[in-house]
N, C-alpha and C positions, 0 to 999 in steps of 0.2 A: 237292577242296581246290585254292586256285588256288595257281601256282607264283610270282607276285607279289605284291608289296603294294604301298600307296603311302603314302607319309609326304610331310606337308604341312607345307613352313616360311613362317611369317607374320612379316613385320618391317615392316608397315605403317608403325609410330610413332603420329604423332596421325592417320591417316585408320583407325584400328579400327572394321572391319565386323567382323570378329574379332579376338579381343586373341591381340597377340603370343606365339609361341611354337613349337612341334611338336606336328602333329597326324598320329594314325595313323587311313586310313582305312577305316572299317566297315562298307562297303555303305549302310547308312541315317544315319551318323552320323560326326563328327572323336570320336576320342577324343583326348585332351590329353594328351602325351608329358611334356612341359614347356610352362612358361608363362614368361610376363615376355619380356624382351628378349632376341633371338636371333641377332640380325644378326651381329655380330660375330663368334661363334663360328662361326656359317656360313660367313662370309666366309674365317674361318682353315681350312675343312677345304679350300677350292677353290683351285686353281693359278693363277685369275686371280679373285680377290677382287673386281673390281669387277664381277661377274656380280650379285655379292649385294649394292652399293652401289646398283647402276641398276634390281635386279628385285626389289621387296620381297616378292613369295609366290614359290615355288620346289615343287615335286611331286619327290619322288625315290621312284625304283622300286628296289627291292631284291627279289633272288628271294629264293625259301625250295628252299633246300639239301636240306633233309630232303624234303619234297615232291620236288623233281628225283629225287636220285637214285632214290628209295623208287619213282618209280613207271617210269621212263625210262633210268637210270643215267646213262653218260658222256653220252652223246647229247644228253640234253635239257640238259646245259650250256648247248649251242651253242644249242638251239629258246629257251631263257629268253630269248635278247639279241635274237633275229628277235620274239619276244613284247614286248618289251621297247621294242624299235623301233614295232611297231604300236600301243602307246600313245603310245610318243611321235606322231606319225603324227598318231592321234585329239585330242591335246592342239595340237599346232601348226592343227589345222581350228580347233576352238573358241576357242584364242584369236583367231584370224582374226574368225569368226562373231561375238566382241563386240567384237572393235577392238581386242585389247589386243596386243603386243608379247611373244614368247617367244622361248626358244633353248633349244637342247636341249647339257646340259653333260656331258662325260666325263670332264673333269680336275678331279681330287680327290685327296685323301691317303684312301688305302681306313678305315688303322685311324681319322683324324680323325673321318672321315663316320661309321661304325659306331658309334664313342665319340657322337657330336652325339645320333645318333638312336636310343640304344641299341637296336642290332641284336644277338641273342646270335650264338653261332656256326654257327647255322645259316643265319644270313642274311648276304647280301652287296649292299651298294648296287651297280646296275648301271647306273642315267645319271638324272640331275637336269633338268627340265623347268624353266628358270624364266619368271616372267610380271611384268609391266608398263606402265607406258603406254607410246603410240607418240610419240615425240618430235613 
């Protein structure tokens, strides 16, 4: 069981490739957290809100707690954010690879983001990927 997940925020508006909302990701598939409009409330869980003005898809990685310690204990606290980093990592290649524009975010309100993307208590968001065009 991976000690990741990732949850996918869409606030395209009118360019929907996909319709707005939160998406959890399933290996072959988004499943749909929430739908409709997201922005805003995005924008309110992060410390500089115009992350989510300029970048309307965003990737946030949250470990899973129960997995860490269940299999690792204290230790793999620390191994989830070095895990955690190398997607980010992989996410900054591929946006390269299409042209598009990312930043990899840590400032957040923990309980806002957990509340956004209901994460129960075993999870924890650990850094937000977000993506856009290139000016």
């Amino acid at each position: 069981m991976a000690s990741l997940e990732q949850y996918v925020v869409v606030a395209l508006g009118d360019r929907n490739l996909l319709p707005d909302g939160v998406y959890k990701y399933r290996g072959s598939h988004l499943e749909p957290i929430r739908t409709g409009t997201v922005g805003d409330a995005f924008a309110a869980c992060l410390l500089q809100p115009e992350f989510a003005e300029r970048f309307p898809v965003a990737v946030v990685l949250a470990a899973r707690l129960d997995v860490v310690f269940a299999k690792y204990a204290l230790r793999q606290y620390r191994t989830v954010h070095v895990d955690a980093g190398i997607q980010v990592q992989n996410l900054y290649l591929a946006a390269e690879a299409v042209g598009l524009a990312g930043c990899a975010v840590a400032g957040y309100d923990d309980e806002r983001i957990a509340a956004f993307l209901d994460l129960d208590d075993t999870r924890i968001a650990v850094i937000a990927f977000v993506l856009g065009e290139r000016d």
